[in-house]
C-alpha positions as CSV (number, residue, x, y, z in Angstrom):
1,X,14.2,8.4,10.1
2,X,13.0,7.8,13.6
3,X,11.1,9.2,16.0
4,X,11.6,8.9,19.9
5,X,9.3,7.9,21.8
6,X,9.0,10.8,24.0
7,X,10.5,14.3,23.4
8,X,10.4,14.9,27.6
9,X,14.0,14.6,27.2
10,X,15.0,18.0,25.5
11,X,13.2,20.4,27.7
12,X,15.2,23.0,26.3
13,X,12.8,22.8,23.0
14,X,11.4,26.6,23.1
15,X,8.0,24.8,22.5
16,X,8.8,21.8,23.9
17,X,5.2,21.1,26.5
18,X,3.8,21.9,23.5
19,X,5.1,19.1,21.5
20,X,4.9,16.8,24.3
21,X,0.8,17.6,24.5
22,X,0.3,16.9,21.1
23,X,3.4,14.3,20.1
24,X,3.8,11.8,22.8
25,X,4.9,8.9,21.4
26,X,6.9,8.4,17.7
27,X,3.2,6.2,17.0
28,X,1.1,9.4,16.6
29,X,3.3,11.2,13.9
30,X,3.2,7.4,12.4
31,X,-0.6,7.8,12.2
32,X,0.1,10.9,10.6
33,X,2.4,9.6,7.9
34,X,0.5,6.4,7.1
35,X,-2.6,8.9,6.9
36,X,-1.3,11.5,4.3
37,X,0.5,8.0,2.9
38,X,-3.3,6.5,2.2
39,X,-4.0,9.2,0.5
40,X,-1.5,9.4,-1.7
41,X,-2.2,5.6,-2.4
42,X,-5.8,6.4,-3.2
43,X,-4.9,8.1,-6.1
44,X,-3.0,5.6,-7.8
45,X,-5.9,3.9,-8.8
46,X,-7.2,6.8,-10.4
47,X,-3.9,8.0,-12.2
48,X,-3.9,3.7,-13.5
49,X,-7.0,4.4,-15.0
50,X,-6.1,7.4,-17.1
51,X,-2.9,6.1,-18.3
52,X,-3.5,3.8,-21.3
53,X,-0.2,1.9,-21.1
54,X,-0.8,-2.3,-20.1
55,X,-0.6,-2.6,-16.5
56,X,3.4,-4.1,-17.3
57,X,4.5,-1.2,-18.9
58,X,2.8,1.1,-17.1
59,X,4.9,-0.5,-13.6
60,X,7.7,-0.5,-15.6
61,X,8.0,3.1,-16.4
62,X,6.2,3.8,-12.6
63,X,9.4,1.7,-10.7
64,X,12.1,3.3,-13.4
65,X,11.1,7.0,-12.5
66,X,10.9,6.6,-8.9
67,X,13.9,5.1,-9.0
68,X,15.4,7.8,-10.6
69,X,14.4,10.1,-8.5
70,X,15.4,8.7,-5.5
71,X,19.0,8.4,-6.4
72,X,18.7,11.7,-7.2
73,X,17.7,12.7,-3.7
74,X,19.9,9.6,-1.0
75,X,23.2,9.8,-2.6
76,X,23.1,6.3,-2.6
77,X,26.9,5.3,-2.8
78,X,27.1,6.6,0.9
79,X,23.7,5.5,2.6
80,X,24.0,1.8,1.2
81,X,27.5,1.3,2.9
82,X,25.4,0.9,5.8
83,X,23.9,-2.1,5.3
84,X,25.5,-5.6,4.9
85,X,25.0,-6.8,0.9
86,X,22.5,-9.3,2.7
87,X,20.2,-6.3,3.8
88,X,20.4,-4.9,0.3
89,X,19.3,-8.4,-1.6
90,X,16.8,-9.1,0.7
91,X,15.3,-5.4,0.1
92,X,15.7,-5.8,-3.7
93,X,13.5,-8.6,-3.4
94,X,10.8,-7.4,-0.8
95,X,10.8,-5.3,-4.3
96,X,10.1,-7.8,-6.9
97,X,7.2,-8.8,-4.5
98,X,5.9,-5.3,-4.1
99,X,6.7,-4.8,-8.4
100,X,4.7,-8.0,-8.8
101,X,2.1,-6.4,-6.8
102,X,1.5,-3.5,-8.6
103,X,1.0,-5.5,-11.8
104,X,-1.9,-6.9,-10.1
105,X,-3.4,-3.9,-9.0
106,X,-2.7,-1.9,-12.2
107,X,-4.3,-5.1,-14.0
108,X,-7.4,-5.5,-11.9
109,X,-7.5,-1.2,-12.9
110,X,-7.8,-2.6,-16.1
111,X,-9.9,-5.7,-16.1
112,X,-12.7,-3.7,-13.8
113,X,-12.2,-0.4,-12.8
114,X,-10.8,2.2,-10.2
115,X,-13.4,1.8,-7.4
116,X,-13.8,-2.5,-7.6
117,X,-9.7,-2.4,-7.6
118,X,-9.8,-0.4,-4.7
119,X,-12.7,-2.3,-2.8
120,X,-10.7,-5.6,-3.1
121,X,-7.6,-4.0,-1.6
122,X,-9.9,-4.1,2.0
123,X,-9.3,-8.1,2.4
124,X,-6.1,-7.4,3.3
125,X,-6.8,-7.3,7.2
126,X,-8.3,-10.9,6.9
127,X,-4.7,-11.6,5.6
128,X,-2.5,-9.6,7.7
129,X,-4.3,-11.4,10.8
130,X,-3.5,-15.0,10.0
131,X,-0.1,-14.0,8.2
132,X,1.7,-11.7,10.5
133,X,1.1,-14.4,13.3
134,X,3.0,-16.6,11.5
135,X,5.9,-14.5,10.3
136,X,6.7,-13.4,13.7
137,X,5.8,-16.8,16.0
138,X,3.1,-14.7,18.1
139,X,-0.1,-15.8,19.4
140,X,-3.3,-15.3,17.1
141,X,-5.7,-12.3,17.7
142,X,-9.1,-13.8,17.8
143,X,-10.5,-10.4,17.3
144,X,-8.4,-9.4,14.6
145,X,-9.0,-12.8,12.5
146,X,-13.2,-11.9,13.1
147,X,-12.6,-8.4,12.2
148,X,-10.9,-9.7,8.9
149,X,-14.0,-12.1,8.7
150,X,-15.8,-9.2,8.7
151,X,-14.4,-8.3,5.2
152,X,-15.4,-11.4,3.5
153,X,-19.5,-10.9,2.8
154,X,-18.8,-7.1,2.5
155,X,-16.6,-8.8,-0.6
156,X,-19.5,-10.8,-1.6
157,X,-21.7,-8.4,-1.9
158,X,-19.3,-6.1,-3.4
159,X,-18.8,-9.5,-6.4
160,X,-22.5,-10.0,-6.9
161,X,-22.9,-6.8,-7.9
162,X,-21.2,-6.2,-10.8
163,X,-20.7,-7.9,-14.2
164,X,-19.0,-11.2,-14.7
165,X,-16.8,-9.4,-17.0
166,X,-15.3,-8.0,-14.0
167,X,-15.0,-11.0,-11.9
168,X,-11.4,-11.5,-13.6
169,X,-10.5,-7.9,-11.8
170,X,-11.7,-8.6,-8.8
171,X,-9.5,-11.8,-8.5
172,X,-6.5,-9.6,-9.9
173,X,-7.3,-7.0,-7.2
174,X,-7.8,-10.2,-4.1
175,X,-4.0,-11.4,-5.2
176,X,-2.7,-7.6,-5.1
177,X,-4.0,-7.4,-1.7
178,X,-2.4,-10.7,-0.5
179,X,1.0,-9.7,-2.2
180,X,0.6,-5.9,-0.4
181,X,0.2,-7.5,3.0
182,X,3.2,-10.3,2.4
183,X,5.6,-7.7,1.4
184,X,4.6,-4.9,4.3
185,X,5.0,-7.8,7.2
186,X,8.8,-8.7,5.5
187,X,9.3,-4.9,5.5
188,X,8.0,-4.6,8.8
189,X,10.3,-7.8,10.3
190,X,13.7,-6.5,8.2
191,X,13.2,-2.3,8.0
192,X,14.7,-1.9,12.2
193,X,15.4,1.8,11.8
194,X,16.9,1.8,8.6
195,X,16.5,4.7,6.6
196,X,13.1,5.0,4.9
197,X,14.4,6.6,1.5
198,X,17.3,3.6,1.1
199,X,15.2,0.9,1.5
200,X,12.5,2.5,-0.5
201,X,15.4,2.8,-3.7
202,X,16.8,-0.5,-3.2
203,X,13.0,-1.9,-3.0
204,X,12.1,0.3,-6.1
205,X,14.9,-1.1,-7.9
206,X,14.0,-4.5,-7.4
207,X,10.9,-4.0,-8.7
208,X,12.3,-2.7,-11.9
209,X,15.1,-5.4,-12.4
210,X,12.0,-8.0,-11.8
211,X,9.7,-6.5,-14.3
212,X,12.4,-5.8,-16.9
213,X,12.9,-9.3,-16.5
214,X,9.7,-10.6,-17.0
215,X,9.1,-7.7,-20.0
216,X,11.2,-9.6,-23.1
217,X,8.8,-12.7,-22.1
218,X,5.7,-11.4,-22.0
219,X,6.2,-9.1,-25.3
220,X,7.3,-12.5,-27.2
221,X,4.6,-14.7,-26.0
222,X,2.0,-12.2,-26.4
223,X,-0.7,-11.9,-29.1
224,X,0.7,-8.5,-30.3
225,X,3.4,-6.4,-28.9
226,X,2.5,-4.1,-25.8
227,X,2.6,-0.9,-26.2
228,X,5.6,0.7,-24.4
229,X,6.1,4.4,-24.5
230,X,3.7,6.5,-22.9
231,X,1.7,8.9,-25.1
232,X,0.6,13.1,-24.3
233,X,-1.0,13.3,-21.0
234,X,0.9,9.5,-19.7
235,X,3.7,11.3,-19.2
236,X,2.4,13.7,-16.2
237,X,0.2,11.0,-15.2
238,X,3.7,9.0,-14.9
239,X,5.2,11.5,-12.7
240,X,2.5,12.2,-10.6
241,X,2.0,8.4,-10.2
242,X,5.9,7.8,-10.0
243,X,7.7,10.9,-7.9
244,X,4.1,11.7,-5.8
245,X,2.3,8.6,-5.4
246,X,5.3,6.5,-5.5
247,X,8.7,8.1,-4.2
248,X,6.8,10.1,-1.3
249,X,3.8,7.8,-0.4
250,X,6.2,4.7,-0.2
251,X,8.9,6.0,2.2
252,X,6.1,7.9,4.4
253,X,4.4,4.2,5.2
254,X,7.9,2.8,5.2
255,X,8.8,5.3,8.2
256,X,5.1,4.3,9.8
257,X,6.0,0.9,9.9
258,X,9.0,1.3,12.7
259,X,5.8,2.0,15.0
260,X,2.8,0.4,14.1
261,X,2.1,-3.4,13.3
262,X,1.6,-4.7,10.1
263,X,-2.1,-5.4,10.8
264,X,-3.0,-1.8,11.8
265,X,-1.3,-0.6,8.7
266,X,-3.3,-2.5,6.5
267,X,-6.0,-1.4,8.6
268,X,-5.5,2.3,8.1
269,X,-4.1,1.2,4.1
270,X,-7.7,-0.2,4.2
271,X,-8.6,3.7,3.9
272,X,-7.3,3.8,0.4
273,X,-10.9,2.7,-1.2
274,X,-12.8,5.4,0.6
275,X,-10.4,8.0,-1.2
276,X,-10.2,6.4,-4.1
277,X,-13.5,6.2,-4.8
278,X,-14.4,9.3,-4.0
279,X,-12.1,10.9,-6.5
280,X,-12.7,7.8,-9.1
281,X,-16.6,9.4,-8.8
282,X,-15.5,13.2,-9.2
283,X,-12.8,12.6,-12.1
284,X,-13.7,9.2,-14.0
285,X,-17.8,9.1,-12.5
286,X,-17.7,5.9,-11.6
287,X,-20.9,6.2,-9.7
288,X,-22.7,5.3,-13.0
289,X,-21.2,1.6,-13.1
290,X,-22.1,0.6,-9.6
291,X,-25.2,-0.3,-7.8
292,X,-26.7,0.2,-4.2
293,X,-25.6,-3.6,-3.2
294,X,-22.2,-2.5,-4.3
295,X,-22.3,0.2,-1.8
296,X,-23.9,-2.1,1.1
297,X,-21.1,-4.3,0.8
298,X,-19.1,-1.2,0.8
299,X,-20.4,-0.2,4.3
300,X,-19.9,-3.9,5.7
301,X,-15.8,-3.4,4.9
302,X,-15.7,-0.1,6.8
303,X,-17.5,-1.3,9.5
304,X,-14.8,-3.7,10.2
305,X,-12.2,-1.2,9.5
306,X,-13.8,1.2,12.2
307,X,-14.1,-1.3,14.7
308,X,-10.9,-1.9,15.2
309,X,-9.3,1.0,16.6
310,X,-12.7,0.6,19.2
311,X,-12.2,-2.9,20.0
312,X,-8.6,-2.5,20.8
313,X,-9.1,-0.1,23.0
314,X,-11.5,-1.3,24.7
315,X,-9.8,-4.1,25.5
316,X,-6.8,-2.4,26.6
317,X,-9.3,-1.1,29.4
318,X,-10.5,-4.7,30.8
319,X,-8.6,-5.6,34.0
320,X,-6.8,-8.7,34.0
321,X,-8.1,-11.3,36.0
């Protein structure tokens, strides 16, 4: 789905200087999408945290259902024939990167908790500025390489304040974050204005085929066998997480991307925390793990979140000289 950049030409719209006033450009409603996206992501944390399936199986089942579903809803046989078999690999495994990812963020879930997982997720802007430079040959944004700076003793502080034992999640939760960014600048040079839903099947499906792959190994080599199927309340937890969370939240920031660059998306994704943390303190109370130097380095990450948007525009004002 796309969204034109102006709606000035279909004056015939009964409410259409209405929707001009308010929807000027396709980049506003991206906001929008991203936005309700975030939120949606937010909770994923929390929904990890209540499931008690490994962080493999749990993906496992989380890629499977959303795959499901979307078949259910594109018709796939007749949206695929619209991209080359080149598209369709190379979406499979923009996948297997973002399945790999989620078995980093489910296990961090597990080796810490909900808010730390979360928290960790914010050093993604750091990476988006020195990595989406790269990947499309453009210049480097001083600002946006000090703003990711910025980041870095908020994540400090954030590390000395918890337990060692959790050190292990934090690390799990730093690689989820550099895998989240890799695979949203590939989606962001390959997506063009393909449809949102396709890719988002294809993509789920490759995650699937990579961690039903990597499943047989992992159950051989391991200590004692993982548990599989989900138990009682994993299964709405698994549909929430899979058909909500998943399905609707991945093709709304898919559809954001054909407006916004990968490092203001991981800007606004850097939002997820702030939800997340609120509802990991109303439903798992959270708040009684964590410590005031937790929450200072806390505040340092969203200062550098807020003062982009500022910055920017700002900027944007300055004549040129």
């Amino acid at each position: 789905m796309t969204y034109p950049r102006s709606i000035t030409h279909i004056p015939n719209h009964p409410n259409w200087y209405i929707y001009r006033m308010n929807w000027t450009t396709g980049e506003k409603r991206a906001y929008l999408e991203l936005h309700l996206a975030v939120i949606l992501f937010g909770f994923t944390a929390i929904l990890g945290d209540l499931i008690t399936l490994p962080s493999l199986t749990l993906v496992w089942w989380r890629v499977f259902l959303a795959s499901i579903s979307l078949y259910l809803i594109i018709r796939p046989r007749r949206t695929l024939q619209k991209l080359s078999r080149q598209a369709m690999w190379r979406f499979i495994g923009i996948g297997g990167l973002a399945g790999l990812h989620w078995i980093a963020f489910f296990g961090s879930v597990k080796l810490s908790n909900a808010s730390i997982t979360l928290i960790t997720l914010a050093s993604g802007a750091l990476f988006a500025s020195m990595l989406e430079p790269w990947f499309f040959r453009k210049k480097v944004s001083g600002m946006e390489v000090l703003l990711g700076m910025m980041v870095i003793p908020g994540m400090y502080l954030v590390a000395s304040s918890v337990d060692f034992s959790m050190w292990a999640g934090i690390a799990a939760g730093l690689m989820a974050s550099l895998l989240a960014v890799t695979f949203s600048i590939l989606n962001k040079n390959y997506i063009r204005d393909s449809d949102a839903l396709t890719i988002t099947f294809l993509e789920m499906s490759g995650a699937w085929l990579l961690v039903s792959i990597l499943l047989p190994f992992v159950q051989y080599f391991a200590p004692s066998p993982l548990p599989f199927w989900p138990q009682n309340l994993d299964w709405v937890y698994l549909l929430i997480l899979a058909l909500v969370c998943t399905t609707l939240g991945y093709a709304l920031s898919l559809n954001a991307l054909n407006h916004l660059s990968a490092f203001t998306t991981s800007l606004a994704l850097n939002m997820e925390p702030v939800y997340g943390m609120i509802l990991a303190w109303l439903i798992l109370h959270e708040n009684k793990e964590l410590n005031t130097t937790f929450y200072l380095g806390v505040l340092v990450i969203l200062i550098a979140i807020f003062s982009h948007p500022f910055l920017k525009k700002r900027l944007r004002k300055q004549p040129v000289p």
